[in-house]
C-alpha positions in Angstrom: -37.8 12.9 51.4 -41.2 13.3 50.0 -42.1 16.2 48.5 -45.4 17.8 50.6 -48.3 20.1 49.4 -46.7 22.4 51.6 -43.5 22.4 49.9 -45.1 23.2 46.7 -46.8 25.9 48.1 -43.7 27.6 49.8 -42.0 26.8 46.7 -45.0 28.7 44.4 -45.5 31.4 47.4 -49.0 30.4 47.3 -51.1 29.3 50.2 -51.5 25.4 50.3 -55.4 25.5 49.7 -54.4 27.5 46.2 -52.3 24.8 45.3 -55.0 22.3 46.3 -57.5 24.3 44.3 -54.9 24.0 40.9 -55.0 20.6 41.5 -58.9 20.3 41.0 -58.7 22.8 38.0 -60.9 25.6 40.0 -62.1 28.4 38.1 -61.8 30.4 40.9 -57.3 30.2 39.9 -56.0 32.3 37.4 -54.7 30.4 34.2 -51.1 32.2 34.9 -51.4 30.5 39.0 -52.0 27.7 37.7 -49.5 27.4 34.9 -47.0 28.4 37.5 -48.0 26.1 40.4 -48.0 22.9 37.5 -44.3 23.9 36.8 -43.3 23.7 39.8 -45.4 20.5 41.0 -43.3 19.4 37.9 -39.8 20.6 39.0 -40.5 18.8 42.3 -41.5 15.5 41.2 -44.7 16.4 43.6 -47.6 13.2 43.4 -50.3 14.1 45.6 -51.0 10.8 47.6 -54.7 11.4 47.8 -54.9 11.7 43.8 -52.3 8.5 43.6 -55.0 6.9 45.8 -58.0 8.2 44.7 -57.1 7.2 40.9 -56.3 3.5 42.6 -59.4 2.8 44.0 -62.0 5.0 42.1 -63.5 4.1 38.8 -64.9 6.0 35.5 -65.7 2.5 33.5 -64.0 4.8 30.7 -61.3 4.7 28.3 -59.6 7.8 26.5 -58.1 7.6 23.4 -56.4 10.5 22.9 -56.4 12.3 19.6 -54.8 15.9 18.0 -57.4 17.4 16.2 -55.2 19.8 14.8 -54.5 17.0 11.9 -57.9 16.5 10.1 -56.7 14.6 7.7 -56.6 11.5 10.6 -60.2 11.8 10.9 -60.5 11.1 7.2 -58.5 7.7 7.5 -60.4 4.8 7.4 -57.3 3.2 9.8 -58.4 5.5 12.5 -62.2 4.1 12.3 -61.0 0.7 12.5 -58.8 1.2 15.2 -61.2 2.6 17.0 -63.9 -0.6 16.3 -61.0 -2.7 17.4 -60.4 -1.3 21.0 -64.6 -1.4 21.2 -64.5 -4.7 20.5 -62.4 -5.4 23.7 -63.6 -2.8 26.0 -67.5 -2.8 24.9 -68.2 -6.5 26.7 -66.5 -5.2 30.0 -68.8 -2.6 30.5 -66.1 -0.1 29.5 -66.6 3.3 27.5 -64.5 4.8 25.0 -64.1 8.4 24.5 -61.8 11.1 22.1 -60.1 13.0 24.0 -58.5 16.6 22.2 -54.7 16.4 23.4 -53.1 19.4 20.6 -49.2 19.9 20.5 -49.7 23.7 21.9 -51.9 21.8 24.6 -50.2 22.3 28.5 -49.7 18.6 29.1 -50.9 19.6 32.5 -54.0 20.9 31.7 -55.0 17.1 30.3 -53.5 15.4 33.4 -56.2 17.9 35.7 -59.1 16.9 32.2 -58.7 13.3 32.5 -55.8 11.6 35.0 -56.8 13.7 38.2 -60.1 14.6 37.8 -60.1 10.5 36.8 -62.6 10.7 34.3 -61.0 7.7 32.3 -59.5 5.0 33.8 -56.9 4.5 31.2 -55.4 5.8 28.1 -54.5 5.1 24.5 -52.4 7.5 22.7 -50.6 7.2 19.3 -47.1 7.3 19.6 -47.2 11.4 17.8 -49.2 12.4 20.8 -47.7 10.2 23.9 -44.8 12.9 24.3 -41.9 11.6 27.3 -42.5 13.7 29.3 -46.2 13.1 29.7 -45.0 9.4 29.4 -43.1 10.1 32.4 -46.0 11.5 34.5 -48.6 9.1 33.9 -45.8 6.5 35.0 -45.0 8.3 38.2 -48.7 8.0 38.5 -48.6 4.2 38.0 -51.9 5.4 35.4 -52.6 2.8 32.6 -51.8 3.7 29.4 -50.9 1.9 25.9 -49.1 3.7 23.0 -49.7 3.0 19.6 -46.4 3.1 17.8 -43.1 2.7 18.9 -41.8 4.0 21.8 -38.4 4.7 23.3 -39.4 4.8 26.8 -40.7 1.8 28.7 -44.3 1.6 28.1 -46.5 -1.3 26.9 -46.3 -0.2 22.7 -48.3 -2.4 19.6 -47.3 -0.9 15.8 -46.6 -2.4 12.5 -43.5 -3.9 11.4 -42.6 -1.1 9.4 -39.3 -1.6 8.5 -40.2 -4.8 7.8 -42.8 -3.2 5.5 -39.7 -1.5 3.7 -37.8 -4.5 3.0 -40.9 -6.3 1.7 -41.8 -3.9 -0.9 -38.5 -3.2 -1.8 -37.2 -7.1 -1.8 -41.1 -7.5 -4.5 -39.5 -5.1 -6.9 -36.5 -5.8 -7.2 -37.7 -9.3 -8.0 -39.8 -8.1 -11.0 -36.4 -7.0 -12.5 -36.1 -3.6 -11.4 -33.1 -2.3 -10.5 -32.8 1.1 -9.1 -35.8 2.1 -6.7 -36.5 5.6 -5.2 -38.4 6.4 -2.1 -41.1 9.2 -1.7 -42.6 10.8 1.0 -42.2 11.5 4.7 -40.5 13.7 7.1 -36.8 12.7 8.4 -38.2 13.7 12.1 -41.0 10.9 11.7 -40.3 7.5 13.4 -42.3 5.9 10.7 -40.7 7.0 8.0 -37.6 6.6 9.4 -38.2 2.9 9.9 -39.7 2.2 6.6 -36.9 4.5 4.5 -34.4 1.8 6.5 -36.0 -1.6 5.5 -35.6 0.1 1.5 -32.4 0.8 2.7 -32.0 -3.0 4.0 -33.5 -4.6 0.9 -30.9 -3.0 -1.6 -28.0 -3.6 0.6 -29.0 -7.4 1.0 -29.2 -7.3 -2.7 -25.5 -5.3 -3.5 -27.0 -2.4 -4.4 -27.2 1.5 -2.8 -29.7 4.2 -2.9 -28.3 7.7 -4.7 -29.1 10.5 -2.3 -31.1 12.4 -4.9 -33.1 8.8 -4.9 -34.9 9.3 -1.7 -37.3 12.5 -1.4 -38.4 14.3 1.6 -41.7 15.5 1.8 -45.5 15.7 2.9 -46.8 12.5 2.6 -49.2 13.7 0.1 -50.5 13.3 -3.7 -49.0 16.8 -4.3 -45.8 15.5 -2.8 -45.9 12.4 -4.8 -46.7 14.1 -8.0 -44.2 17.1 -8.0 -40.9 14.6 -6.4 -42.4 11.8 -10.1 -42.2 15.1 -11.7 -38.8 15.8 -10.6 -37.1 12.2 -10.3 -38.8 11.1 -13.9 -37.7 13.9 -16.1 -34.2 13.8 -14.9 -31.7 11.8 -16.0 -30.6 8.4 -15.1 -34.3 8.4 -13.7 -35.5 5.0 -11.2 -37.2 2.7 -13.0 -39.6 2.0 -9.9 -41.1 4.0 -6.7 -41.4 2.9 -3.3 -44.3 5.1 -2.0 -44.3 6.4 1.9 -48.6 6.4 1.3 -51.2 5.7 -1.2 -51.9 9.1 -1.6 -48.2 9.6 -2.8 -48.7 6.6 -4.8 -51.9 8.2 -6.5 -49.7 11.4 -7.4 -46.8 9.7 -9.0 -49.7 7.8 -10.9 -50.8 10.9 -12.6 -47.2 12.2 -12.8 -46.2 9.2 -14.7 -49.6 9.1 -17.0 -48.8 12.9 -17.9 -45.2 11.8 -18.8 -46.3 9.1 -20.9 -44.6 6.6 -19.0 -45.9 3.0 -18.8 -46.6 1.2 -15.4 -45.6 -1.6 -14.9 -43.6 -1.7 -18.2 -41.4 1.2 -17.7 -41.7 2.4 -14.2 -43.1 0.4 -11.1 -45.0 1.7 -8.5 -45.7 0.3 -4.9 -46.9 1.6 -2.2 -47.0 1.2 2.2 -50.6 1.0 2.9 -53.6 -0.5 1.1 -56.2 2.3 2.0 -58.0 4.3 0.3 -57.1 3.8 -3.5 -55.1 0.2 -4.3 -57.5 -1.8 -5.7 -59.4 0.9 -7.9 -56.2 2.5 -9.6 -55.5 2.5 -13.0 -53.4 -0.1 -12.9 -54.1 -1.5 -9.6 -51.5 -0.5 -6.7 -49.0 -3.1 -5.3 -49.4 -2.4 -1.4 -49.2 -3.7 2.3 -52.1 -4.5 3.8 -52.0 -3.2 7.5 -54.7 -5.0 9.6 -55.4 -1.7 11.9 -58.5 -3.5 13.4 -56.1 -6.3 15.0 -53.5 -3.0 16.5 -57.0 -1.9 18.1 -58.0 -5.2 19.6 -54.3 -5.4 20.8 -54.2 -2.1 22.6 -57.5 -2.3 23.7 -56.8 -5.8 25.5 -53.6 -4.6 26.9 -54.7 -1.3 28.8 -57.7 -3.6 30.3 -55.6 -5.9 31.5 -53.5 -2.9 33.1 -56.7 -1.7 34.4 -58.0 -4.6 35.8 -54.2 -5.3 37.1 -54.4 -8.6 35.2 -50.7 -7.6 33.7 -48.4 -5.0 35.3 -45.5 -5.7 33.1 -44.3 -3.9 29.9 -45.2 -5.3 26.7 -44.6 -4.4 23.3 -45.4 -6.1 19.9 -44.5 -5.4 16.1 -47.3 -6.6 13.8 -45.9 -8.5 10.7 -47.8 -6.5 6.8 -48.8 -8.9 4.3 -47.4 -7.7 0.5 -50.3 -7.8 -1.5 -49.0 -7.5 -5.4 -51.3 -6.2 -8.3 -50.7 -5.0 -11.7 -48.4 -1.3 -10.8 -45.3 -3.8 -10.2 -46.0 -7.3 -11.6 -44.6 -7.0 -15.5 -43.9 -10.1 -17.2 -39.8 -11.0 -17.5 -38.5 -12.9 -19.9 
């Protein structure tokens, strides 16, 4: 049976115009009614058919791409700007707006369902994966509201991301054909997707090749040029030290640069150095930084076609894609073998 208005409201012991009024945010509800009545619309699996209907047939001609502002270093990512040309690219020649939209971790998911999805002031919505929790997965499903994730995704959402285990097994596979033999991993946090997938294509590369990865090998950790430079610190004045890095980011690439240079330790010659993404310092190191290029214009184009075609109801099947990173070697990995 379909759960009513009136159901929620017997359930919250709340009349049923103070659960409509929740459900058009009115400031006229405390923050603690609200909060309450939310959790129990949630318990209930309650839709309101006149929002389900209303978000069908009404239209804001916008886009949200949803952002946590909490992490400032995104903002300082050139990936982030060209994602965000990319999904212009597609939705600007349709008439369509895009706009960031502030969705923090200590955020009530419910309060940006009444922002955005029921007060429908975008139309549909692009989230990375770090933001696009399940459960707010599942809502805007029961919703039937357009949305795209970028990254991975477990559940069964249209999802476009990089290859990056793929990503793993290139860089590794590259060194270990310049005749190195024993590769460590920096950076990233074991609760990360991403670096979960691109410590398993390392992993991948040196057990196609006979060889295994030493625990003390592979270091957690901010992926950061502090990180990077204290774990160089640590793995190269130890002994049996690897005689080449495979960096979770450029910015742990640029600390294990410095770490090495203070060490006195020769790159390529003694120590190779490669790292995941080719922004911002590969090609102005000293030397130059093996690296994947990531074509994050093409993952906004691709998300950005996607959701419009779930908008305009031109696809309203699943899809998800894993873009393939080119290897792009320079001077940190490429020493001469006899």
């Amino acid at each position: 049976m379909k759960v009513t208005i009136s159901d929620v409201a017997k359930a919250a012991n709340v009349a049923k115009s103070t659960v409509s009024k929740v459900l058009n945010d009115s400031p006229k509800i405390s923050q603690d009614t609200k909060r309450r009545v939310r959790e129990i619309m949630k318990q209930m699996n309650y839709t309101p058919s006149s929002i389900a209907t209303g978000l069908a047939r009404q239209s804001s001609n916008t886009v949200g791409l949803l952002v946590d502002m909490s992490k400032g270093s995104e903002f300082l990512n050139q990936f982030f700007y060209n994602i965000i040309g990319g999904i212009e690219s597609v939705i600007g020649p349709l008439k369509y707006e895009l706009t960031l939209c502030n969705v923090q971790h200590n955020d009530e998911e419910g309060d940006f369902l009444n922002r955005l999805v029921y007060n429908q002031r975008v139309d549909g919505i692009i989230a990375n994966n770090s933001v696009l929790t399940e459960e707010l997965s599942a809502q805007l499903d029961q919703l039937g509201f357009p949305y795209i994730s970028i990254g991975e995704s477990n559940d069964p959402a249209s999802w476009v991301d990089f290859d990056n285990e793929a990503g793993g097994r290139m860089l590794t596979r590259h060194l270990l054909e310049q005749g190195y033999s024993q590769p460590a991993f920096i950076g990233g946090e074991p609760h990360e997707r991403i670096f979960t997938s691109r410590l398993n294509g390392y992993l991948k590369a040196l057990n196609q090749a006979g060889r295994s990865a030493p625990e003390r090998l592979i270091v957690n950790g901010q992926a950061d040029e502090h990180e990077g430079y204290r774990a160089a610190m640590q793995l190269l004045q130890g002994g049996d030290r690897p005689d080449c890095i495979v960096c979770m980011t450029n910015y742990v690439a640029f600390g294990v640069l410095r770490a090495a240079r203070e060490l006195g330790i020769a790159i390529p010659a003694q120590l190779g150095v490669a790292a995941f993404d080719e922004y911002p310092f590969s090609r102005y190191t000293t030397p130059p930084l093996t690296s994947l290029n990531i074509d994050t214009f093409k993952l906004g184009v691709t998300s950005g076609q996607w959701l419009m075609d779930l908008i305009q109801s031109k696809n309203t099947g699943s899809r998800q894609l894993l873009l393939e990173p080119e290897l792009i070697a320079r001077e940190s990995t490429l020493r001469h073998l006899s």
